[in-house]
LUMLUM-276256 format. One record per residue: residue in one letter; x, y, z of N, C-alpha, C in turn; chain. Coordinates in Angstrom, 1 decimal. Example, Ala and Ser with C-alpha at 12.3 -4.5 7.8 and 13.67 -1.06 7.14 Angstrom:
<recs>
 r   n.xx   n.yy   n.zz  ca.xx  ca.yy  ca.zz   c.xx   c.yy   c.zz c
 A   13.2   -5.7    7.8   12.3   -4.5    7.8   13.2   -3.3    7.8 A
 S   12.8   -2.2    7.1   13.7   -1.1    7.1   12.9    0.0    7.9 A
</recs>
This chain:
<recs>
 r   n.xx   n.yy   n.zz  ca.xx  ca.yy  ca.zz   c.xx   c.yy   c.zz c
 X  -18.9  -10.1    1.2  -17.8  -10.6    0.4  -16.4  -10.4    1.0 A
 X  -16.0   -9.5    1.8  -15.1   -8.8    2.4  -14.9   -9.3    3.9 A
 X  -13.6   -9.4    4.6  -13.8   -9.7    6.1  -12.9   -8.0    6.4 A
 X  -13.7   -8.1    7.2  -13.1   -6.5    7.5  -12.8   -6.6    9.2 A
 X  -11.2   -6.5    9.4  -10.9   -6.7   11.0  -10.5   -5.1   11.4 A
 X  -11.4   -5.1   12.6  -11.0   -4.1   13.1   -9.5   -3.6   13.8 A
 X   -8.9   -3.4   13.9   -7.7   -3.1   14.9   -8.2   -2.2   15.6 A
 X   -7.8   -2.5   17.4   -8.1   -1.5   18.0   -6.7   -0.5   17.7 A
 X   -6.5    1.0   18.2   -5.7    2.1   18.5   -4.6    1.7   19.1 A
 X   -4.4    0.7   19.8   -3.1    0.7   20.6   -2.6   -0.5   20.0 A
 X   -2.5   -0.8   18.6   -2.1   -1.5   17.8   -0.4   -0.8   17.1 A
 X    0.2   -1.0   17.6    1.7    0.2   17.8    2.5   -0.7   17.0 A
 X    3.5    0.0   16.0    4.9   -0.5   15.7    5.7    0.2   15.6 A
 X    7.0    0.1   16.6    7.9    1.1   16.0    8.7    0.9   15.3 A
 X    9.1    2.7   15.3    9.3    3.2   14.0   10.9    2.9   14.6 A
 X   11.4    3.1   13.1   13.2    2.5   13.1   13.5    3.7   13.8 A
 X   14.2    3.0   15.3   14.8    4.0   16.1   16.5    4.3   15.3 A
 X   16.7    3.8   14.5   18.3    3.7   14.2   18.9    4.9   13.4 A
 X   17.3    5.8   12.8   17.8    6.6   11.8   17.8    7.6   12.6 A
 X   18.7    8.5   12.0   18.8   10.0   12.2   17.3   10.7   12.8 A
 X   17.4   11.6   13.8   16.6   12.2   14.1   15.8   13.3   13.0 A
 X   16.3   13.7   12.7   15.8   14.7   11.3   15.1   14.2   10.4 A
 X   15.9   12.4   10.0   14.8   11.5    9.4   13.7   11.0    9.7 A
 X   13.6   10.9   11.3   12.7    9.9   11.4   11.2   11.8   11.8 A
 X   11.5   12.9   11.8   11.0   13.5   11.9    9.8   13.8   11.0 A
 X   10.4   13.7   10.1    9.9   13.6    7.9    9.1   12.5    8.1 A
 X    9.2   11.3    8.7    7.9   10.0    8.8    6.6   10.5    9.5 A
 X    5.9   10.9    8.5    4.6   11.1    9.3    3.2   11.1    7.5 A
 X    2.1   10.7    7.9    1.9   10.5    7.3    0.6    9.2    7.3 A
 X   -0.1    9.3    6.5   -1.2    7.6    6.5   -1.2    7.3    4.7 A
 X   -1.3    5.8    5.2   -1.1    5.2    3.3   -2.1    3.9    3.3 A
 X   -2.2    3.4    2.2   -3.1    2.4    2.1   -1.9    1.2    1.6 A
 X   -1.7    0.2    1.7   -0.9   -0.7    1.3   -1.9   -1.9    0.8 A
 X   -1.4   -2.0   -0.3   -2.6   -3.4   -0.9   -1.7   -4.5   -1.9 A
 X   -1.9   -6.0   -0.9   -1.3   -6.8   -1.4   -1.8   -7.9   -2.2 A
 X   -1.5   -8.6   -3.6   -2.4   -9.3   -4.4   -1.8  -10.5   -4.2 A
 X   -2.8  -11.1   -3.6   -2.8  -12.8   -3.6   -3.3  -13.5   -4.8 A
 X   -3.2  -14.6   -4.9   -4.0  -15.3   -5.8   -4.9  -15.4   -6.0 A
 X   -6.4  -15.2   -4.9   -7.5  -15.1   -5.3   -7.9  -13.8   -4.5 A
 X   -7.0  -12.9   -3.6   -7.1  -11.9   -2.5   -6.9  -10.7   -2.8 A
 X   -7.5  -10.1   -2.1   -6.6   -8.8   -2.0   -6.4   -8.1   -0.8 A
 X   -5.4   -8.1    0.1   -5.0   -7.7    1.5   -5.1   -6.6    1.4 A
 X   -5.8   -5.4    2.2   -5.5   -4.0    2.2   -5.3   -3.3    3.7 A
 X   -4.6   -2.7    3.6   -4.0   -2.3    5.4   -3.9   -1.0    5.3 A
 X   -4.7    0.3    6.4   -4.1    1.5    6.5   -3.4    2.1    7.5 A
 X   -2.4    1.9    7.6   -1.4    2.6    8.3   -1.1    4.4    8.6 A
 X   -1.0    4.9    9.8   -0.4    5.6    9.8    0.8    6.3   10.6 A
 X    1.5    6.6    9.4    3.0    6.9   10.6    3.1    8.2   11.3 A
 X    4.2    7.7   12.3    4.6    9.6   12.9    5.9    9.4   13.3 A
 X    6.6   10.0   14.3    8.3    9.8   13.8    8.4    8.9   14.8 A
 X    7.1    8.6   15.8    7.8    7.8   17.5    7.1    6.1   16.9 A
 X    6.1    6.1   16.0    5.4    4.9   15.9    4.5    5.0   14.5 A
 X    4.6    3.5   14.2    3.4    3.2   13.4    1.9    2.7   13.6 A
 X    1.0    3.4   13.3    0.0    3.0   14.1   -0.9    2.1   12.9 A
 X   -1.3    0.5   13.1   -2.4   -0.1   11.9   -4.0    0.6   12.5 A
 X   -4.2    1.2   11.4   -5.5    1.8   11.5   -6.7    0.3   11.6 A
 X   -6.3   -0.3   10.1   -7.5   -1.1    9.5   -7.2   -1.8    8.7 A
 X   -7.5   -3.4    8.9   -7.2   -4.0    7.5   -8.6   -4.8    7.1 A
 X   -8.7   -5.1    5.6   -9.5   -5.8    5.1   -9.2   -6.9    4.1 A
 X   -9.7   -8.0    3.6   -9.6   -9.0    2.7  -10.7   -8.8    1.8 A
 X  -10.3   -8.6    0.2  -11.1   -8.8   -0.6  -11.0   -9.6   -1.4 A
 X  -12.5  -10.8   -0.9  -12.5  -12.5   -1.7  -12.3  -12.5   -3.2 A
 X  -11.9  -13.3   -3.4  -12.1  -13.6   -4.6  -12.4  -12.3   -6.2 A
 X  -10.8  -11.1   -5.8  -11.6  -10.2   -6.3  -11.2  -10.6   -8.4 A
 X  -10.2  -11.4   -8.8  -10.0  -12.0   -9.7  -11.6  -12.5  -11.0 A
 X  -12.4  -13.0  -10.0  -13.5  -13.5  -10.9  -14.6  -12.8  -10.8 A
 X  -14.6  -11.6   -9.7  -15.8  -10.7   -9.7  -14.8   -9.3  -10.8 A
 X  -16.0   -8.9  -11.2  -16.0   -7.4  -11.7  -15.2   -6.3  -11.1 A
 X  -14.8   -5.5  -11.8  -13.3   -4.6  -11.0  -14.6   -3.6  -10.3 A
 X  -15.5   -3.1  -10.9  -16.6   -1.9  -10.3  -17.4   -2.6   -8.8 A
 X  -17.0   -4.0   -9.1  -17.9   -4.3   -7.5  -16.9   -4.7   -6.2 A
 X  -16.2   -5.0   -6.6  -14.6   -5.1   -5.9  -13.9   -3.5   -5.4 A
 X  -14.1   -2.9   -6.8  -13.6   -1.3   -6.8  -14.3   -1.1   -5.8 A
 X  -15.6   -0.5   -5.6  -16.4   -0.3   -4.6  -16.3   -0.5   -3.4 A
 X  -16.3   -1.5   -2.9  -16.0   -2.7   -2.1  -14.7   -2.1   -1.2 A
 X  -13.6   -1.7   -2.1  -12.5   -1.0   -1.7  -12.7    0.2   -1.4 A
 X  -13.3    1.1   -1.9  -14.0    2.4   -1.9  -14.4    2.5   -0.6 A
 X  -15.6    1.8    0.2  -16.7    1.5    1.1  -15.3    1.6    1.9 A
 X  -14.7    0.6    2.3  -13.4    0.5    3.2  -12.8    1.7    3.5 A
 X  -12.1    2.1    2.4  -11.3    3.4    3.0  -12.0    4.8    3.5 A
 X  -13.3    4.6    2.5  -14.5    5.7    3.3  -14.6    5.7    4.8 A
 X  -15.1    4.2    4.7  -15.1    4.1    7.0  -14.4    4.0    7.2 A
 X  -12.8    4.4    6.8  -11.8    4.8    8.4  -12.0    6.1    8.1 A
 X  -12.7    6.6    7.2  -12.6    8.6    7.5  -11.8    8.8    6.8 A
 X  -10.6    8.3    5.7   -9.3    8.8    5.4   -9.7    9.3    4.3 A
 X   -9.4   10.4    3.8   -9.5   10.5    2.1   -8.2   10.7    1.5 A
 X   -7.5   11.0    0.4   -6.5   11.2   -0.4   -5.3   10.3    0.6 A
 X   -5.1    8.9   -0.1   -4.2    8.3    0.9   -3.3    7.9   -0.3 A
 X   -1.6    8.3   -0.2   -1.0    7.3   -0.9   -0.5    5.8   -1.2 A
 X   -0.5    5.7   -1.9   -1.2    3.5   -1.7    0.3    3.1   -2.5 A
 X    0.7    1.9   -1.4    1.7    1.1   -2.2    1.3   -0.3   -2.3 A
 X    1.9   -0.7   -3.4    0.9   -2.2   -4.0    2.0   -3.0   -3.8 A
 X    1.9   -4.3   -3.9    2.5   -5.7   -3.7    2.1   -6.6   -4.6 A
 X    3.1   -6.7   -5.6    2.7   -7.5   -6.5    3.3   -8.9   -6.7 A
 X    2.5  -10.0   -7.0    3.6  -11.4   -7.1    4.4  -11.4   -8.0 A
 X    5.3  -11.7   -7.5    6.7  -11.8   -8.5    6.7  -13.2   -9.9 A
 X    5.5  -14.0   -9.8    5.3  -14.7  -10.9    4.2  -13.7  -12.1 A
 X    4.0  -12.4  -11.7    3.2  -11.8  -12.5    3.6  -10.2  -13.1 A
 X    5.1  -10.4  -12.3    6.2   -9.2  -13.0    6.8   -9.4  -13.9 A
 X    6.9   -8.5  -15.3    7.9   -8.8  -15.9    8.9   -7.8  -16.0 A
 X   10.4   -7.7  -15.8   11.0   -7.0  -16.0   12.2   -7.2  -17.0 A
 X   12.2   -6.2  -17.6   13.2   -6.3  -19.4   14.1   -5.2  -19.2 A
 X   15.4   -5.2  -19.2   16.3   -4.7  -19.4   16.3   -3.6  -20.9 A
 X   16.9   -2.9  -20.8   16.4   -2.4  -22.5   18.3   -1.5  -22.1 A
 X   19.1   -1.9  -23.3   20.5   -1.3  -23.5   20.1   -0.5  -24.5 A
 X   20.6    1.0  -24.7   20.7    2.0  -25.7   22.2    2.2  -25.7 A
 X   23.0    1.3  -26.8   24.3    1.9  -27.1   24.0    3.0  -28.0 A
 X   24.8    4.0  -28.2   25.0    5.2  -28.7   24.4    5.8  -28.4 A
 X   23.7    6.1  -27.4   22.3    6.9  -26.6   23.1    7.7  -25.6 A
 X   23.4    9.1  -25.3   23.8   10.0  -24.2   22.7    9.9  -23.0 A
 X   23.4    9.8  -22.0   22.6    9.8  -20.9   21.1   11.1  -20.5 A
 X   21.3   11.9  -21.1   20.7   13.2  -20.9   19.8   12.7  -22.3 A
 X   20.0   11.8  -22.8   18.5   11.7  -23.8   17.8   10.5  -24.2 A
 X   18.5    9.8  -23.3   17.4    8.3  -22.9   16.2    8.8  -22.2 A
 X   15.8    9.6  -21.4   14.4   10.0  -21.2   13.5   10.6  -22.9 A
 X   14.2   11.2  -23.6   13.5   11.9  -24.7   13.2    9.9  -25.5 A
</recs>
């Protein structure tokens, strides 16, 4: 159901030489990035370090919209198991025709208690 492309290791991007050294020190790290297409799901794992980004692995999952979340879930599961990674933090990509975002104003609300 899945096309799963391998990248080889010397699949390199660099990392933003422009920042501060101390910053680019703090980049290190591996993440899962997963982007929702209309009938897709792009998933890529990356890992950074302060000199480069390296693409570990990406996969496409078909059509995951009209299949079941537990066979798709899986599916995604299976993937991140074979690169070896476990506990990866994941940033998602969502289409902007399937966001909604609402403003919400609190007059007479103190700043220190709009969280409560």
């Amino acid at each position: 159901m899945s096309t799963v492309a391998e990248i080889p290791s010397a699949t390199v991007v660099p990392a933003a030489v422009a920042l501060p050294f101390w910053r680019r020190a703090m980049l290190f790290g591996t993440g899962l990035g997963i982007a929702i297409d209309e009938r897709n799901l792009a998933v890529a794992i990356v890992r950074a370090r302060p000199a480069r980004a390296t693409l570990l692995a990406t996969a496409v999952i078909q059509d995951f919209r009209t299949r079941p979340a537990a066979d798709w879930g899986a599916e995604l599961a299976k993937f991140v198991a074979g690169t070896g990674e476990t506990r990866l933090a994941a940033t998602l990509l969502l289409p902007r025709s399937e966001v909604i975002v609402r403003t919400v104003s609190l007059p007479g609300v103190a700043d220190k208690d709009i969280a409560n």
